[in-house]
C-alpha positions in Angstrom: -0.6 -14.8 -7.6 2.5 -12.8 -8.2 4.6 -10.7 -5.5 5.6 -7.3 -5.6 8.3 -6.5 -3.4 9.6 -2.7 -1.5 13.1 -2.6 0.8 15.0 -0.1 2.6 17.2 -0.5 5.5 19.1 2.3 7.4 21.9 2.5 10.1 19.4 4.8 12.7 20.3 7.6 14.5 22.5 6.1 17.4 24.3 3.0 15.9 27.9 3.9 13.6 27.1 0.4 11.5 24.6 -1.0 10.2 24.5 -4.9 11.1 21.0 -5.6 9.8 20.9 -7.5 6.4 18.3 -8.3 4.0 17.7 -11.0 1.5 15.5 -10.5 -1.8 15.9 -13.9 -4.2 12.3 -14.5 -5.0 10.4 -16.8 -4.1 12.8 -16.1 -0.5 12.5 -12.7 1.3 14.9 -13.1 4.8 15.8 -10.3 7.5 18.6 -10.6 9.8 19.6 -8.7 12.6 23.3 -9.5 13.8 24.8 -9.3 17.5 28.4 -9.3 18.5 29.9 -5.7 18.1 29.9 -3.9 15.2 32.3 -6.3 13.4 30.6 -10.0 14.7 27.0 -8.9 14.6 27.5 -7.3 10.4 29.7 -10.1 9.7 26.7 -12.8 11.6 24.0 -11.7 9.7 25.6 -12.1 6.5 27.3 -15.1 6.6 23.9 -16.3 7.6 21.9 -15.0 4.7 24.8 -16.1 2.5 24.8 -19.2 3.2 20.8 -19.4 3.0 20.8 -18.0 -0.6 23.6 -20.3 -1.7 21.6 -23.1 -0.2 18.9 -21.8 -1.4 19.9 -22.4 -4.7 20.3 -25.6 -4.9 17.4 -26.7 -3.3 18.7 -30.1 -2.4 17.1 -29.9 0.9 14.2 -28.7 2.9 14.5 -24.6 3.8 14.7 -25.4 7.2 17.7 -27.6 6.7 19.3 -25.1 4.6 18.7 -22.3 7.9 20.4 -25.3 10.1 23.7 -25.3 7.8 23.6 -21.7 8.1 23.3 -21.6 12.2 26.3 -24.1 11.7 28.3 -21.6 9.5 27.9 -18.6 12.1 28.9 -20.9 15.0 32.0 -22.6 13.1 33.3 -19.0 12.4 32.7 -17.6 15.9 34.5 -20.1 17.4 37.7 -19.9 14.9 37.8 -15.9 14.6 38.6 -14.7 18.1 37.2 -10.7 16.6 33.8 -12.4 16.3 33.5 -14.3 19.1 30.2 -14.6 20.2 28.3 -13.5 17.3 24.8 -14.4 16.5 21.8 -13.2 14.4 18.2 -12.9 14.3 16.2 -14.5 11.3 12.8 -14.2 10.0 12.6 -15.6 6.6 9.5 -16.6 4.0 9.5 -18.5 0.8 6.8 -18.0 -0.9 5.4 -20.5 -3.4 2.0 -20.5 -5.1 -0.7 -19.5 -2.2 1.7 -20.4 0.5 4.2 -18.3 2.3 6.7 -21.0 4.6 8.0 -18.7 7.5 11.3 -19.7 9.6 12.0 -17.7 12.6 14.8 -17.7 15.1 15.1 -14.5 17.5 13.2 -11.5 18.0 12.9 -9.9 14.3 9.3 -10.3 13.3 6.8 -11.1 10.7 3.4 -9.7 10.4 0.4 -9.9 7.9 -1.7 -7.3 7.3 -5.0 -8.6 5.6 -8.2 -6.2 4.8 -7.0 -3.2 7.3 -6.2 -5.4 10.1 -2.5 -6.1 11.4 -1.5 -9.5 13.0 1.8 -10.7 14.1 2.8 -14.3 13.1 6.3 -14.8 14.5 7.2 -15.3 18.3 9.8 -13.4 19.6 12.9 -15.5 21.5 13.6 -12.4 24.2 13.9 -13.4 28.0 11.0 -10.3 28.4 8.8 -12.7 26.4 9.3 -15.9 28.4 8.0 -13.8 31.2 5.0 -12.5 30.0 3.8 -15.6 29.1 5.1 -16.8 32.3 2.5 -14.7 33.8 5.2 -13.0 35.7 5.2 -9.1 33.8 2.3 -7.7 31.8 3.0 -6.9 27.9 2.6 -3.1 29.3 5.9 -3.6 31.6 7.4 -6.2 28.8 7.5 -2.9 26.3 9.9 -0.5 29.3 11.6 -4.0 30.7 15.4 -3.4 30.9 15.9 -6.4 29.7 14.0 -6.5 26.5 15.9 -6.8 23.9 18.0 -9.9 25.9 17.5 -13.0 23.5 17.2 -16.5 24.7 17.8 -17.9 20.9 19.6 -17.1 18.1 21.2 -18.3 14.9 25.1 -18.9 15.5 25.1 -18.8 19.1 25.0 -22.5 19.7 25.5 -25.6 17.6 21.9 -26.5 17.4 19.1 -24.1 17.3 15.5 -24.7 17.5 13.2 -23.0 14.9 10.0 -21.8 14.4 8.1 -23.0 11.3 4.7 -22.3 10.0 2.4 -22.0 6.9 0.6 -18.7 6.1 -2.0 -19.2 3.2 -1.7 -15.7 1.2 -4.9 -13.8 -0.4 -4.9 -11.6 -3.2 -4.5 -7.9 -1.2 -2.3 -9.2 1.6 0.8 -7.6 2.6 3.6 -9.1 4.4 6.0 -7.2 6.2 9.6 -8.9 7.4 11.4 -6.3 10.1 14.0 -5.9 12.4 13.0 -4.8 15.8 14.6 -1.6 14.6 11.2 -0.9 13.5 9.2 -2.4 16.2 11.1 -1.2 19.2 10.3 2.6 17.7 7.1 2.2 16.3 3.5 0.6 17.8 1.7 -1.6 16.1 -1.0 0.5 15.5 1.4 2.8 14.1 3.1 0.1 11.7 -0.5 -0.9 10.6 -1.6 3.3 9.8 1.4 3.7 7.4 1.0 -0.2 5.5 -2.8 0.4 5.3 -1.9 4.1 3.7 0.5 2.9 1.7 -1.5 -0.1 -0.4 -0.3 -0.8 -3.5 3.1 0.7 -3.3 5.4 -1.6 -1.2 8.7 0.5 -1.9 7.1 3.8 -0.6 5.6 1.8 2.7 8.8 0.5 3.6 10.5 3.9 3.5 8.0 5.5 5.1 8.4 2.7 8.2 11.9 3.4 8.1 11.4 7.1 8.1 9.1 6.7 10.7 11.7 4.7 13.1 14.3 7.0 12.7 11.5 10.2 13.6 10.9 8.1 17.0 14.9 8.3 17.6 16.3 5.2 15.3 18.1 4.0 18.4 18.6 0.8 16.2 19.6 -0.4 13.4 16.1 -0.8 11.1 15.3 -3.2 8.1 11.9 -3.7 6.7 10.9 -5.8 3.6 7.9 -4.8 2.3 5.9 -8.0 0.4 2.3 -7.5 -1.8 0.4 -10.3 -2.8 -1.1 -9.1 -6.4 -3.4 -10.9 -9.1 -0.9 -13.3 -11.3 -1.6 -10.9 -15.0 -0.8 -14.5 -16.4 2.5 -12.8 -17.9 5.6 -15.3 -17.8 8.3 -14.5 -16.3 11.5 -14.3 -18.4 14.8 -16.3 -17.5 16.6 -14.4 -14.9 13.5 -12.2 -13.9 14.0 -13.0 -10.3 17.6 -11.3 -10.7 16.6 -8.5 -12.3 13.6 -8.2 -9.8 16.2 -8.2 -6.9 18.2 -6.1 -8.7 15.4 -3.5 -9.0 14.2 -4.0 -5.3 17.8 -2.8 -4.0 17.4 -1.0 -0.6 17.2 2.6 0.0 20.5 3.2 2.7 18.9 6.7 3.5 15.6 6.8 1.8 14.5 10.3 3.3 16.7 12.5 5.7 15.2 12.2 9.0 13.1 15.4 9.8 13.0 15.7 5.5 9.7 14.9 5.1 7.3 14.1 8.5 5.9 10.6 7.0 4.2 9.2 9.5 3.7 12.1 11.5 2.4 13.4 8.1 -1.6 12.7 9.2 -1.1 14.4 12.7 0.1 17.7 11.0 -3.2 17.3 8.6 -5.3 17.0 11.5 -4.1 19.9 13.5 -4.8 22.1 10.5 -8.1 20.9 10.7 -8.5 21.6 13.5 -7.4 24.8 13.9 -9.8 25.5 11.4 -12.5 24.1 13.1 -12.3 26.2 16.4 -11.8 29.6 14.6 -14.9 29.4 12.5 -16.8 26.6 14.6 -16.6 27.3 18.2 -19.3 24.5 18.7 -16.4 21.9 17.7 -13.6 22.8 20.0 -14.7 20.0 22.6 -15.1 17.2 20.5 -11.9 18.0 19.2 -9.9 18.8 21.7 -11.0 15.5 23.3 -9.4 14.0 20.4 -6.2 16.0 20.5 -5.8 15.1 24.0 -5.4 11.3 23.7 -2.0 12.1 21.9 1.2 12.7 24.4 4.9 13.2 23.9 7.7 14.2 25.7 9.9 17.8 24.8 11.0 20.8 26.8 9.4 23.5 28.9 11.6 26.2 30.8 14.5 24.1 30.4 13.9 21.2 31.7 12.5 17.8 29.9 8.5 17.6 30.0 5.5 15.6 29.5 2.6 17.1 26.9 -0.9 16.4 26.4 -2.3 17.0 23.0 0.0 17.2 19.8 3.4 19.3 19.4 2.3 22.1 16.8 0.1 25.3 16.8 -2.6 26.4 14.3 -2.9 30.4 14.0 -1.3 30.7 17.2 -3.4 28.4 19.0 -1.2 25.7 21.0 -2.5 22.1 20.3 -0.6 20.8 23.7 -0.1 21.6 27.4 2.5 20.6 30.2 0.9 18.0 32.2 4.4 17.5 34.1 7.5 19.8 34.1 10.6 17.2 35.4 13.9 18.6 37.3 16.1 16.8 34.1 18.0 19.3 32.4 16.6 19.7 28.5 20.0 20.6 27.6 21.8 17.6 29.5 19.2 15.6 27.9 19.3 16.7 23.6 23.6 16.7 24.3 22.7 12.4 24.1 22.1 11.6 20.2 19.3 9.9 21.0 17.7 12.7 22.4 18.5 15.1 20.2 15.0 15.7 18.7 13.7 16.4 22.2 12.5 20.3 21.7 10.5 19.0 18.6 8.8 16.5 20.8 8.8 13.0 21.1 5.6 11.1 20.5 4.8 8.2 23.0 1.4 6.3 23.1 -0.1 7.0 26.6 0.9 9.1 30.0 1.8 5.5 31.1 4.8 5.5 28.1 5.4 9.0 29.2 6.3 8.7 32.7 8.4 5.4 31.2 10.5 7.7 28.9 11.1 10.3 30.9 12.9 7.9 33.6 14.5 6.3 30.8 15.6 9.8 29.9 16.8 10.2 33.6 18.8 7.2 33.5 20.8 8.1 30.4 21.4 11.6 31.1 22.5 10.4 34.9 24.8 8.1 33.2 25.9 10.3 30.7 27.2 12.2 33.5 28.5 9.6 35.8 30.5 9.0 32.6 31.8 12.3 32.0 33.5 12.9 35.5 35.3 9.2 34.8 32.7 7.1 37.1 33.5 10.2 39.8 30.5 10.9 41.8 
């Protein structure tokens, strides 16, 4: 079997640097996430995947070593450069040889396999949100809005020694493995991940930048890097010398694949449904329940008279006919609200999974605009 590889990787709509990096050296795929600041989280995740591909290289060692000597070389430098003390990075990596893909994790960027439709996670995320859950002491539900979510409790870099996660994934002709930052999955659900990689089959470069567009449609509070990995037939045609180079080389990632707003990717299907049906209840009156029933399992959150609010239904209109309604108007000033960059989609709407997610953004949305302001009168109540 032969692999056929799609990238992209963009800074989001918040962050001012990107500190994500990528690896492509077939048969090793690698995504890192760095922490630190700007300057000690870019500089972390590099160093780290530097030091893997040289390693790499050589193959003198087992791939896990090779990650070891590259949690040593992020440590050694954050203790000798005082602008980069600190640092640390995320790493999910997969080498894959023959039927085999070896995955090393450390942190809380993920793999995930999807295999005949069906999406399944197969790395463990190191966040303190995670320890809990399966602690028994939060739900997954109350995991997802936790404060403390994206807190880590293992990284590469941060300390000397680092334990790692290792396992074996046997690969099938028509499986797709996807490598991300949690960029992508603090944006996007799963089932959402699994609609655009199932729509997608076949064309790895056009699934990664539609996850990325995606994201950054959601709000791209992050920084988000997805590696995009199909397992295809081997055509039995050898590969030249250098091929892998000039694979990689070809596989470069997409810094700003699609403008967000550009082109509605994932949101694409939801648009093709409300045309639908809109032309359902004009000419077939009979339809309307059935499909407003369906329409009405979708919320978001955007604006009504001013102030932020939570929508049943989907935020478009057919032929005048309004495919939402306000479920909840909030006292939180839209305006206060789109001024935060994060926001700033608000009035187009902001899709969420359930009224439960709802409620959760809209107090998130609370906290930032009440701190917004706390900020603005110099911590002045």
């Amino acid at each position: 079997m032969r692999i056929e590889a799609g990238v992209a990787t963009h800074v989001g709509q918040v962050r001012t640097g990107n500190e994500d990096a990528y690896l492509l050296e077939p048969p090793l795929y690698a995504v890192a996430d760095g922490m630190g600041g700007h300057r000690g989280g870019e500089v972390a995740s590099q160093l780290a995947l530097t030091t893997i591909a040289e390693s790499f290289r050589k193959g003198a060692e087992p791939f896990a070593d090779q990650v070891r000597a590259a949690n040593r070389a992020v440590f050694e430098r954050s203790g000798a450069d005082r602008a980069v003390a600190g640092m640390g990075t995320t790493l999910t990596a997969a080498v894959i040889q023959g039927d085999v893909a070896h995955l090393v994790h450390v942190g809380d960027s993920r793999a995930y396999l999807l295999r005949a439709g069906s999406l399944r996670q197969l790395t463990d995320d190191h966040t303190l949100v995670n320890r809990m859950v399966k602690a028994g002491e939060i739900t997954p539900a109350e995991a997802e809005v936790h404060p403390n979510r994206n807190v880590l409790v293992r990284a590469l870099g941060t300390e000397a020694d680092v334990p790692l996660d290792e396992r074996d994934v046997g690969l099938l002709d028509g499986d797709r493995l996807l490598l991300c930052s949690d960029g992508l999955t603090g944006m996007l659900t799963e089932d959402q991940i699994q609609a655009i990689l199932a729509s997608t089959q076949g064309a790895p470069q056009e699934a990664a930048d539609r996850l990325v567009l995606a994201a950054n449609r959601a709000g791209g509070v992050d920084n988000i890097t997805v590696v995009v990995l199909d397992v295809l037939p081997d055509d039995g045609a050898e590969e030249a010398a250098g091929a892998p180079a000039a694979e990689a080389e070809t596989q470069a990632a997409k810094e700003e694949p699609q403008r967000p707003g550009r082109t509605p990717g994932a949101r694409r299907r939801w648009w093709r449904v409300a045309i639908i049906v809109g032309i359902v209840v004009v000419a077939l009156g009979a339809a309307f329940t059935g499909a407003r029933a369906l329409i009405d399992t979708r919320w978001y959150v955007g604006v009504a008279d001013g102030h932020v609010a939570i929508y049943q239904g989907i935020p478009a209109d057919v032929f005048g006919f309004e495919l939402s309604h306000v479920v909840e108007e909030t006292d939180i000033s839209a305006s206060a609200a789109e001024a935060l960059p994060v926001y700033s989609g608000l009035a187009g709407g902001i899709n969420v999974d359930s009224r439960a997610d709802a409620d959760a953004r809209v107090e998130q949305i609370r906290t930032d605009v009440r701190r917004a302001a706390h900020a603005g009168t110099g911590g002045q109540p």
